[in-house]
Backbone as CSV, one residue per row, in Angstrom:
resi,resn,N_x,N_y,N_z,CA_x,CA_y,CA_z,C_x,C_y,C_z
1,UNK,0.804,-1.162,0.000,0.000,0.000,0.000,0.870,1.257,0.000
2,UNK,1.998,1.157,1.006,2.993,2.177,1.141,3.426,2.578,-1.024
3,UNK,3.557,1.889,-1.320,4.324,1.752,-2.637,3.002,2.063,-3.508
4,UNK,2.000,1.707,-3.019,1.270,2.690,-4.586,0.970,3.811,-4.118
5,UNK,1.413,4.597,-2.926,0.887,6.000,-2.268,2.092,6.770,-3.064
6,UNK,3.131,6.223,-3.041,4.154,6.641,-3.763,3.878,6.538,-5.100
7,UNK,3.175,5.980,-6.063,3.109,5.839,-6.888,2.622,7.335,-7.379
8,UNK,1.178,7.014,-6.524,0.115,8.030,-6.876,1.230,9.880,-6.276
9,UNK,2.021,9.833,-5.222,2.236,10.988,-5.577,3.472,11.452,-6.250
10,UNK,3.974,10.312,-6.773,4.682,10.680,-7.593,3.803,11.306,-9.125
11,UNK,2.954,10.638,-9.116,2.293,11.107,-10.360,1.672,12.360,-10.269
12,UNK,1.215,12.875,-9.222,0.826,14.411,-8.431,2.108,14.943,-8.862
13,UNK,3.282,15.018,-8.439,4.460,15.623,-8.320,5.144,15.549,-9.803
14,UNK,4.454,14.562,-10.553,5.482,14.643,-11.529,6.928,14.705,-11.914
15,UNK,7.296,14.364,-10.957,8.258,13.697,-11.078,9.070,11.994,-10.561
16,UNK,9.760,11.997,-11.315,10.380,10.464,-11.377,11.047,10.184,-10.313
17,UNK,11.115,10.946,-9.250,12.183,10.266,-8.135,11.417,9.516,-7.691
18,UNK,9.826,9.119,-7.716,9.667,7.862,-6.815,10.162,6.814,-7.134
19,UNK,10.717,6.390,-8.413,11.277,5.028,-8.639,12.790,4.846,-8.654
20,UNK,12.848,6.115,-7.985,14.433,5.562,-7.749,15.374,6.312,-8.132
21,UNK,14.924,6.716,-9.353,15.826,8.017,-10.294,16.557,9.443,-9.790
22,UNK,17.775,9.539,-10.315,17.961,10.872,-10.168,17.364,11.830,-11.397
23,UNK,18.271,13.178,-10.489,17.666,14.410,-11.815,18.436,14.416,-12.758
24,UNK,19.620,13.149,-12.586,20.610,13.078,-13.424,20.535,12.522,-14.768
25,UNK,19.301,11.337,-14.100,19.350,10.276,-15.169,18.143,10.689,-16.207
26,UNK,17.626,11.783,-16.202,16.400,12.136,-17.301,16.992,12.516,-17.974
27,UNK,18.002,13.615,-17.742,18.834,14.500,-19.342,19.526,13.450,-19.834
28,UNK,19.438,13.651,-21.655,19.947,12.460,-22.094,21.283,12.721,-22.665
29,UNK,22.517,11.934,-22.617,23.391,13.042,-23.375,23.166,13.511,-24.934
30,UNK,23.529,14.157,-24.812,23.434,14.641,-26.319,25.059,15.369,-27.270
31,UNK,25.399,14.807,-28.280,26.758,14.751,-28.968,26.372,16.356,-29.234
32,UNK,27.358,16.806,-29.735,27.486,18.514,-29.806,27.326,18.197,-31.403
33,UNK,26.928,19.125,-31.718,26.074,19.582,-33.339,27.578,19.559,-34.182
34,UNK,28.741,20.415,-33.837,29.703,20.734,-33.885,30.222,18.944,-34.912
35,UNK,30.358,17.962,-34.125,30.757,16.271,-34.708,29.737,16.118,-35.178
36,UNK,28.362,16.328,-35.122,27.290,16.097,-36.681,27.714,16.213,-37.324
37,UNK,28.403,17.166,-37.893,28.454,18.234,-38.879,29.897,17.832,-39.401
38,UNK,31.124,17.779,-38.779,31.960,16.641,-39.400,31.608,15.529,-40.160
39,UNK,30.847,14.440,-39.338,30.478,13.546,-39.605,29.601,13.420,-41.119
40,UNK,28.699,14.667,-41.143,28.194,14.811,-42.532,28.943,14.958,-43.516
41,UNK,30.063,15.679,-43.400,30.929,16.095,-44.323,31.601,15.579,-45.110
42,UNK,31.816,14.362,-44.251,32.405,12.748,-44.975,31.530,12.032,-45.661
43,UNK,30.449,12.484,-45.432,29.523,11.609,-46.651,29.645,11.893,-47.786
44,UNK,29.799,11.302,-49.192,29.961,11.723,-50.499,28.398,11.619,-51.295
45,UNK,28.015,13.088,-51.283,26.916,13.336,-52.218,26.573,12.427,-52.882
46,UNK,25.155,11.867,-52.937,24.942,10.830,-53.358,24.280,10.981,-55.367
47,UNK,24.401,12.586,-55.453,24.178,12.588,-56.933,24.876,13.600,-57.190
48,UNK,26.399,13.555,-57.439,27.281,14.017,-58.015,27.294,13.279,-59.002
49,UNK,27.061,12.369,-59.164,27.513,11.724,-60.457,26.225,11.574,-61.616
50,UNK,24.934,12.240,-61.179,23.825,12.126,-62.199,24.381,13.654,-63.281
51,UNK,24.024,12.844,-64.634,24.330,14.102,-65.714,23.213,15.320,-65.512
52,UNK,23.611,16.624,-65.752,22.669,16.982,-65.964,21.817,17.524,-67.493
53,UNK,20.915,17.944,-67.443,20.735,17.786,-68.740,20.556,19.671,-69.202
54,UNK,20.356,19.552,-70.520,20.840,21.104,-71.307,19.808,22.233,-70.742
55,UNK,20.107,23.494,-70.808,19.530,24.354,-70.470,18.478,24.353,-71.706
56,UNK,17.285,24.904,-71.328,16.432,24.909,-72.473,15.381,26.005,-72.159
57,UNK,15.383,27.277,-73.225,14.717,28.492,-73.007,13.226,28.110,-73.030
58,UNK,12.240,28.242,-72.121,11.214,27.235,-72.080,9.992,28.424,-72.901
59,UNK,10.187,30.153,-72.616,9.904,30.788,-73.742,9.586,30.369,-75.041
60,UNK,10.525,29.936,-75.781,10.776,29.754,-76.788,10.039,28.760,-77.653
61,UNK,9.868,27.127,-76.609,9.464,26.351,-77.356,7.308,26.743,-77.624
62,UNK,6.947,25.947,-78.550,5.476,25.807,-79.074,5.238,25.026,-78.170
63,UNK,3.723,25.898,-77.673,2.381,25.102,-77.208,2.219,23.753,-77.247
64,UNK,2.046,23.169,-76.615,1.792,21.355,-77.115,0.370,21.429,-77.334
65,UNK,-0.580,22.450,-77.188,-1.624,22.091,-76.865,-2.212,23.082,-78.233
66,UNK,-1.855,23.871,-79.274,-1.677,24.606,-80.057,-1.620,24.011,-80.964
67,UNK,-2.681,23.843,-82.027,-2.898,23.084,-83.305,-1.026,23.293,-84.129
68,UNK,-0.645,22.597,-84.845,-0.058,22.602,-85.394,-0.062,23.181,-86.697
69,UNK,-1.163,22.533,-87.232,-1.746,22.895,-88.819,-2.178,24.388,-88.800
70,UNK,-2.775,24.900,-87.502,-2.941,26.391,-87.194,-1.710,27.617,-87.314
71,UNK,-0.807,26.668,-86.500,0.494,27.276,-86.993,1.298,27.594,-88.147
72,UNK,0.852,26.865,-88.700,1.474,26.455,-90.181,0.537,27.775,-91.088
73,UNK,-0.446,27.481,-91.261,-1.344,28.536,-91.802,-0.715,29.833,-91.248
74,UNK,-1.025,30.075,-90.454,-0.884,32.218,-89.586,0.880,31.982,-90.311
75,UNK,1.503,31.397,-89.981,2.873,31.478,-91.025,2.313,31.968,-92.274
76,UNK,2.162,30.940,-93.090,2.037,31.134,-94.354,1.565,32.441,-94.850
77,UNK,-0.059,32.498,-94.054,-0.339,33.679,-94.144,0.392,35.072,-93.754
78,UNK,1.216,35.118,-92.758,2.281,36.209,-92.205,2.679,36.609,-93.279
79,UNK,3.686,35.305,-94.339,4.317,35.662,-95.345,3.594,36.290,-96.197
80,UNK,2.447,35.546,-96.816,1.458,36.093,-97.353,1.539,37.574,-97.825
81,UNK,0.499,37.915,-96.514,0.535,39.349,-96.243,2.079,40.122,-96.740
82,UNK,2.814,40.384,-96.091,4.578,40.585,-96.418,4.772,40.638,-97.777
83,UNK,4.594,39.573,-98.431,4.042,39.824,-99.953,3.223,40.847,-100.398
84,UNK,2.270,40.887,-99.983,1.190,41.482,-100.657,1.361,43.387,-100.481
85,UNK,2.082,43.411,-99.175,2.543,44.382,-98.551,3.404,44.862,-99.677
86,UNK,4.856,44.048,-100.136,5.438,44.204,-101.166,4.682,44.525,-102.227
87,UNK,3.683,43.781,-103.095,3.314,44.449,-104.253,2.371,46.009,-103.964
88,UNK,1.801,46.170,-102.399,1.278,47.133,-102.246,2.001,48.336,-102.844
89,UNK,3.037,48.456,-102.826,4.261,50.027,-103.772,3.917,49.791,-104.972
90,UNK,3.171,48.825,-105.791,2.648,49.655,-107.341,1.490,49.825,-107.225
91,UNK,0.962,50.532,-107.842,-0.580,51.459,-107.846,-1.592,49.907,-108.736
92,UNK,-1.866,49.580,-107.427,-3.419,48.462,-107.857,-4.053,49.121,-109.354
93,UNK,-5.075,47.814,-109.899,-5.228,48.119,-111.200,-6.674,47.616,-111.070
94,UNK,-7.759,48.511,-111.642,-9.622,48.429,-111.068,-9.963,46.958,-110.837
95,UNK,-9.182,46.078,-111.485,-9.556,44.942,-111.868,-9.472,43.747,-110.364
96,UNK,-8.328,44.028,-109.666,-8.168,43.693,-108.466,-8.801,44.008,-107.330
97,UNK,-9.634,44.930,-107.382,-10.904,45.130,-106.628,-12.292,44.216,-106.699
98,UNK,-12.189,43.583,-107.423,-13.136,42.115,-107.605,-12.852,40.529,-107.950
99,UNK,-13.826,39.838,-107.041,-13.393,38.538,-106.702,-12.571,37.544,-108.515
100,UNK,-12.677,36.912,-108.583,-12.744,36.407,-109.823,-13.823,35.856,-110.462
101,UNK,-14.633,35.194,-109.199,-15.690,34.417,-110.012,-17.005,35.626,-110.279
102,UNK,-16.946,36.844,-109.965,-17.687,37.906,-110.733,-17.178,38.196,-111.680
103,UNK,-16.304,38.023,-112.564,-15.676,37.683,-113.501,-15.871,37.202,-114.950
104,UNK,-16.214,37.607,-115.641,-16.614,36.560,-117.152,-15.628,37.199,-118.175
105,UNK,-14.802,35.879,-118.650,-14.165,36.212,-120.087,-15.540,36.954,-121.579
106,UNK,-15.463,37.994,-122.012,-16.162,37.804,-122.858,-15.415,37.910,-124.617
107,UNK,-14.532,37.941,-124.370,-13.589,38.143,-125.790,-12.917,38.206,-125.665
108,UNK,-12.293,37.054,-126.720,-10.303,36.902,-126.991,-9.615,37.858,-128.503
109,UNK,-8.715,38.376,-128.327,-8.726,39.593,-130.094,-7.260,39.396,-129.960
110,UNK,-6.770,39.855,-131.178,-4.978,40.053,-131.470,-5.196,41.260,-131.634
111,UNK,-4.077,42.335,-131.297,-3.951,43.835,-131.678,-2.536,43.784,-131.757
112,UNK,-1.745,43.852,-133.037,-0.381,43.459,-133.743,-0.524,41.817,-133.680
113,UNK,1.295,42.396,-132.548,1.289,40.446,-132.342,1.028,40.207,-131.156
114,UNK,0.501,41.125,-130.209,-0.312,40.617,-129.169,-1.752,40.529,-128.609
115,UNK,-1.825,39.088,-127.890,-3.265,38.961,-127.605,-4.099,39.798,-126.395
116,UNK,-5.246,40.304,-126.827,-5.744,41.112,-125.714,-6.790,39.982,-125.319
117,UNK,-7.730,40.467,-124.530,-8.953,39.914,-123.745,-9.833,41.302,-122.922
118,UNK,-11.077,40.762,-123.359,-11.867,41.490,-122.554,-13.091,40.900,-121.431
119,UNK,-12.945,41.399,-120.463,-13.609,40.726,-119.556,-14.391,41.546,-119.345
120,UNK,-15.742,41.056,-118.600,-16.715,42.259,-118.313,-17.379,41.738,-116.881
121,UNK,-17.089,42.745,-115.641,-17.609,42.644,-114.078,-19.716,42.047,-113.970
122,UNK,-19.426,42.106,-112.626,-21.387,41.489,-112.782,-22.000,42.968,-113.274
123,UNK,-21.487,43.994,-113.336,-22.446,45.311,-113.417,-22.805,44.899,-114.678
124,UNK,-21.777,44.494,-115.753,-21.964,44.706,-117.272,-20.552,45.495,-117.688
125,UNK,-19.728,46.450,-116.996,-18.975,46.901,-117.291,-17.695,46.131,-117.949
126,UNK,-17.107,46.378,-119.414,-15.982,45.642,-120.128,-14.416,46.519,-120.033
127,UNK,-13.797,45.682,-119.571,-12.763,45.744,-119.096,-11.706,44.969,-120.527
128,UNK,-10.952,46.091,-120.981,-9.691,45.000,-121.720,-7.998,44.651,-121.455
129,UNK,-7.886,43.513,-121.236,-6.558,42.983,-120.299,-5.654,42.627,-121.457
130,UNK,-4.081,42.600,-120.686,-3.161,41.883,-121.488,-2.594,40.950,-120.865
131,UNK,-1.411,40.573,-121.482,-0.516,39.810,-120.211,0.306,40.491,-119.633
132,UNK,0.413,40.154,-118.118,1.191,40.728,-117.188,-0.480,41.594,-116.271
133,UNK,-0.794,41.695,-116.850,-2.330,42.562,-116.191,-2.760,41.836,-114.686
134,UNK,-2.981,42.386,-113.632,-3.472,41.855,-112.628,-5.013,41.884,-112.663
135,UNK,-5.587,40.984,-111.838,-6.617,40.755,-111.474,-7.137,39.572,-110.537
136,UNK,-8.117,40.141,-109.652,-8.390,39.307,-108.757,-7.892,39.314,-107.753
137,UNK,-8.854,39.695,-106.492,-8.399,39.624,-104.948,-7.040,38.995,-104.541
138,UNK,-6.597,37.730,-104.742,-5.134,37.187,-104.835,-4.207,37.159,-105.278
139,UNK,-4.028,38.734,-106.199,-2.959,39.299,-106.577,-2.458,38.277,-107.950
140,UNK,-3.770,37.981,-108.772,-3.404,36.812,-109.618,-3.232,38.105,-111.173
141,UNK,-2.044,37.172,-111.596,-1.326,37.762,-112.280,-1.826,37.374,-113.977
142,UNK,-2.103,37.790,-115.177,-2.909,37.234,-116.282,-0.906,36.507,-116.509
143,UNK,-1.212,34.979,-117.155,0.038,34.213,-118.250,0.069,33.984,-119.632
144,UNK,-1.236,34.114,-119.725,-1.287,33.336,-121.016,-3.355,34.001,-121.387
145,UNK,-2.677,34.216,-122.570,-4.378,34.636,-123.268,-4.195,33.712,-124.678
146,UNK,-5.260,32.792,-124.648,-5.303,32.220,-126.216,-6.897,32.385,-126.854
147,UNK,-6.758,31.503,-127.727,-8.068,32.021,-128.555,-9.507,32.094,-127.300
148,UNK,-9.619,30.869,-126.855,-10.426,31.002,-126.199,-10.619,30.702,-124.291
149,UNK,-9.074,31.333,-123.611,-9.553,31.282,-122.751,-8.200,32.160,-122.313
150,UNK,-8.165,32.726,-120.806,-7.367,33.234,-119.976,-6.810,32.743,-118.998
151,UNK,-5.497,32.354,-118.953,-4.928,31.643,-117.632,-4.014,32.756,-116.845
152,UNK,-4.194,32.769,-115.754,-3.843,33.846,-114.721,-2.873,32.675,-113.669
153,UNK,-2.504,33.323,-112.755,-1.180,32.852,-111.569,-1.733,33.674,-110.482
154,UNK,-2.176,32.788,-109.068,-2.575,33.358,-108.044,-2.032,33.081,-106.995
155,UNK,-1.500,33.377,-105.624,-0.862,33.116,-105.014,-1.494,32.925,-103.626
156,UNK,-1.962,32.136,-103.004,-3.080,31.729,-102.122,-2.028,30.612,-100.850
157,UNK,-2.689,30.499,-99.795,-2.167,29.921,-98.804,-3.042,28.495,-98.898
158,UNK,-2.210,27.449,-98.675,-2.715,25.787,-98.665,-3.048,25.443,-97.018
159,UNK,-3.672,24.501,-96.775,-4.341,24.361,-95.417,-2.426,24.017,-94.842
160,UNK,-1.670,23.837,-95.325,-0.256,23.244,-94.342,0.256,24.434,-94.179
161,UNK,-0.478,25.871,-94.788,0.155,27.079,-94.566,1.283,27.425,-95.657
162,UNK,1.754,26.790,-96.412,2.598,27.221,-97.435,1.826,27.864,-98.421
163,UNK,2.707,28.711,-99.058,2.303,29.584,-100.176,2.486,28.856,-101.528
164,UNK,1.568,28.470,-102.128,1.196,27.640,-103.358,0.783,28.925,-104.614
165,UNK,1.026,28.431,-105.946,0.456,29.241,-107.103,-0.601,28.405,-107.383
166,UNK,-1.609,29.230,-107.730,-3.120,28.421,-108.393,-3.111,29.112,-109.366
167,UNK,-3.440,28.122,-110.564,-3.654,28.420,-111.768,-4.858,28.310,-112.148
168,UNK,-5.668,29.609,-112.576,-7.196,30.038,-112.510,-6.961,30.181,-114.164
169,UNK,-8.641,29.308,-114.531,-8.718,29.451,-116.457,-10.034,30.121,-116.149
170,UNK,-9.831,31.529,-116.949,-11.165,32.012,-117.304,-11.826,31.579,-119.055
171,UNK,-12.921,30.822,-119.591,-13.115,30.404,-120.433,-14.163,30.930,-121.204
172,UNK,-14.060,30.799,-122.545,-15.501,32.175,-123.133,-16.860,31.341,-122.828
């Protein structure tokens, strides 16, 4: 009975001398931080020896998530434009102010030794072309006039975005 009165006030008192203990034996030793810290020092990094890999401007690279074929086009077209920008310094000619397919060949003629053509807009209005003559929204260029038809050179963007020539026949 004596021994659990001790128990119990040791547990009141909180502290450990009822079983015997000093105040000595609770602190535990403890090594000085100072030989940690040696001791670490001797360890050999355990990834010194992984490669590392190249710097890479992360700016720079394309969207993964960014159509590709989208890209390709706004290129093409960039250039496009840039072009068109370029022929913008000669003075446009009436004829390039309308689509092509408002457009009708209505007569093929020789005047010397070269061939003319006359085309006439949806109004009714007749228009007469040679070669080298522009016409048509896409900066399409007239190649060839024969008896009965007009082949022109247009310069249009393809769905992969490259700049392709289309060859447009206007026919009587």
């Amino acid at each position: 009975m004596m021994r659990m009165l001790m128990v119990i006030f040791s547990m009141i008192l909180g502290t450990g001398l009822a079983f015997g203990q000093t105040e000595n034996q609770d602190k535990a030793v403890k090594p000085p931080i100072k030989s940690v810290e040696k001791a670490n020092a001797k360890v050999p990094d355990a990834m010194q020896h992984m490669v590392k890999g190249p710097n890479v401007d992360i700016a720079s690279l394309r969207d993964p998530f960014a159509s590709y074929l989208a890209l390709l086009a706004s290129r093409g077209r960039q250039t496009l434009a840039e072009q068109q920008a370029h022929l913008a310094t000669r003075t446009r000619e009436e004829l390039e102010n309308f689509n092509l397919a408002t457009l009708k060949l209505v007569a093929t003629m020789r005047m010397g030794k070269e061939r003319v053509a006359m085309v006439e807009d949806s109004v009714g209005k007749g228009y007469v072309v040679r070669r080298g003559n522009y016409m048509g929204k896409n900066n399409g260029r007239i190649k060839k006039i024969t008896d009965s038809s007009l082949q022109l050179i247009e310069q249009v963007v393809n769905p992969a975005g490259d700049i392709v020539d289309r060859q447009v026949t206007l026919t009587l």
